[in-house]
C-alpha positions in Angstrom: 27.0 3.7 -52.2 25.5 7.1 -50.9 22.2 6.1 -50.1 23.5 2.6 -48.8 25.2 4.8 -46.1 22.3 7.5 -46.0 19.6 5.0 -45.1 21.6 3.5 -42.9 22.3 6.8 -41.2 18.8 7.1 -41.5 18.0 3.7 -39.8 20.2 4.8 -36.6 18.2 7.6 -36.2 15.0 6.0 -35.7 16.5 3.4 -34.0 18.0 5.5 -31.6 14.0 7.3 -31.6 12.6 4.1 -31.0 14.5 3.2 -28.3 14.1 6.9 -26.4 10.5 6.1 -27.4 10.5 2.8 -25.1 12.8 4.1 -22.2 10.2 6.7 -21.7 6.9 4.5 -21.5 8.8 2.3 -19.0 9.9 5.2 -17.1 5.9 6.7 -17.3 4.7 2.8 -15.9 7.3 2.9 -13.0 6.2 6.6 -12.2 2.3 5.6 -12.0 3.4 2.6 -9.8 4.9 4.5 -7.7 2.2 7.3 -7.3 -0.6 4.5 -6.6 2.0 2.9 -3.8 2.6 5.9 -2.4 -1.2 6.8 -2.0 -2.5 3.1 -0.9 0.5 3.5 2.1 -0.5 7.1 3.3 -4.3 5.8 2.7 -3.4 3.0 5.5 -2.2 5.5 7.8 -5.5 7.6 7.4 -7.6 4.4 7.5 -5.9 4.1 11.3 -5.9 8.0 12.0 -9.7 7.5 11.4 -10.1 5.0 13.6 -8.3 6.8 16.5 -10.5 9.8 15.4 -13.9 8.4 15.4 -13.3 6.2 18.3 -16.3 6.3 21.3 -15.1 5.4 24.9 -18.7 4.6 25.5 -18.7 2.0 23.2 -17.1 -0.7 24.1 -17.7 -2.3 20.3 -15.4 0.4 19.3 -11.7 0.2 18.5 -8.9 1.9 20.8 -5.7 1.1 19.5 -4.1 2.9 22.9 -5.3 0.4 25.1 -2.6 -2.4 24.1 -4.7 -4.9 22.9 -3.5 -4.1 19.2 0.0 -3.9 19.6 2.3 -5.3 17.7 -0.3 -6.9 15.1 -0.7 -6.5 11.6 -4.0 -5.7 10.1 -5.3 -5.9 6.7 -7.6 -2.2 6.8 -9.9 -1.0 4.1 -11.9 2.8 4.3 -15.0 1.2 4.6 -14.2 -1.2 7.6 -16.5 -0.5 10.7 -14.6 1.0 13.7 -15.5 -1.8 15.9 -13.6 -4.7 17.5 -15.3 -7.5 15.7 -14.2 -6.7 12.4 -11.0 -5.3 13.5 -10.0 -8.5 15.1 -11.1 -10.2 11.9 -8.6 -8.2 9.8 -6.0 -9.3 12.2 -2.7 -11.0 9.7 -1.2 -12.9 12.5 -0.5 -15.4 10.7 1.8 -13.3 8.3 5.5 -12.5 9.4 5.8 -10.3 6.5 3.5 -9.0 4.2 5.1 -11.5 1.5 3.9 -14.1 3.9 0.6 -12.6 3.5 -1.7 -14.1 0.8 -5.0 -12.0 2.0 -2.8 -8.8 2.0 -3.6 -9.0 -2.2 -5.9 -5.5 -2.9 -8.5 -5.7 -5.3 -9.4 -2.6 -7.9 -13.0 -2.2 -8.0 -15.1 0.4 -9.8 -11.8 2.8 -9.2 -11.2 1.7 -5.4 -8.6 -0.8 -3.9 -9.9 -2.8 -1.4 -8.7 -6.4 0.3 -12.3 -7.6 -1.1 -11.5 -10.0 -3.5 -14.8 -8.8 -5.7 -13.0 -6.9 -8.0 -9.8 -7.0 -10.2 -6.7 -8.8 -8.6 -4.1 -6.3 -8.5 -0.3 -6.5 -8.0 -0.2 -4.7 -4.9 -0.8 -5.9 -1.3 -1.1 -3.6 1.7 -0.3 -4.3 5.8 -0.7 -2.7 8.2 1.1 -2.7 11.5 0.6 -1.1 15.0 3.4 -1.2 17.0 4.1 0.8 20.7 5.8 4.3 20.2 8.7 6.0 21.8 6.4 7.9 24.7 3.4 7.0 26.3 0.2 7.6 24.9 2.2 7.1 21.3 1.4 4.5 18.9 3.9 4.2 15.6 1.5 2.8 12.7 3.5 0.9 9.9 2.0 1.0 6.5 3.7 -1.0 4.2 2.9 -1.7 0.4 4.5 -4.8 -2.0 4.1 -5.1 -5.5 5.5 -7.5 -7.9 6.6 -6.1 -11.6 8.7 -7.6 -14.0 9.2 -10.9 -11.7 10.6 -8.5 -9.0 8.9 -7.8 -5.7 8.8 -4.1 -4.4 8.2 -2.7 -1.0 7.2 0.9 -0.1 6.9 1.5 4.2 5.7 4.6 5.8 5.3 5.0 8.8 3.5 7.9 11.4 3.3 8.3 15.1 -0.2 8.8 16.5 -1.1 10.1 19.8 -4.1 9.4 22.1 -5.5 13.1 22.0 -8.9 12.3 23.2 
């Protein structure tokens, strides 16, 4: 009778163990989601930043999302796109309402980078991006905004920045 009730005793111990065991690699999975949503978001805002940075008023080939041309469009933007209109314009999601609506929003992992190239791995995340007219003149409000789909339940991350035509 005693070690009938010691092994169970026993048996709710590492049950209860087991089950702290799996909480915490579910909690760990969620965590690393989040950072890598997080990062592809604030990586759209720097992808646009960029482009505002390196643009060239002498070029007409290059992009200047202050001259209203882009506004209120959503773009699907990787780091190695070209700053010029051409493939700007070819990134253009206007046929997307919302980046559920968006099949070519799905990012790729290849050789450690996410991209909209479907080369790589298919990934669960998918990435818009959004340029809308800010509160001032001169101001554009750039939407970044990240889905991802785990455990049959879709996810969405936004961040947002206001950029400014210093140039």
């Amino acid at each position: 009778m005693e070690t009938t009730i010691s092994l169970g005793i026993l048996m709710f111990g590492v049950m209860a163990t087991i089950t702290l065991m799996l909480a915490t690699f579910n909690s760990v999975q969620v965590s690393e989601q989040e950072i890598v949503v997080v990062n592809l978001a604030r990586e759209g805002i720097e992808i646009v930043r960029g482009i505002r940075n390196s643009e060239n008023s002498n070029l007409t080939s290059d992009v200047n999302i202050f001259d209203g041309s882009y506004d209120n469009a959503s773009f699907i933007l990787d780091s190695d796109d070209t700053n010029s209109s051409t493939s700007f314009n070819a990134n253009n999601v206007s046929t997307a309402a919302s980046i559920s609506e968006c099949s070519s929003c799905a990012l790729y992992l290849d050789n450690g980078k996410y991209s909209h190239d479907p080369v790589g791995t298919a990934t669960a995340y998918k990435r818009m991006i959004t340029i809308e007219e800010g509160d001032i003149a001169n101001e554009k409000r750039i939407i970044s905004e990240v889905s991802w789909t785990t455990k049959s339940k879709t996810h969405t991350y936004t961040l947002e920045a206001y950029l400014t035509d210093w140039q």
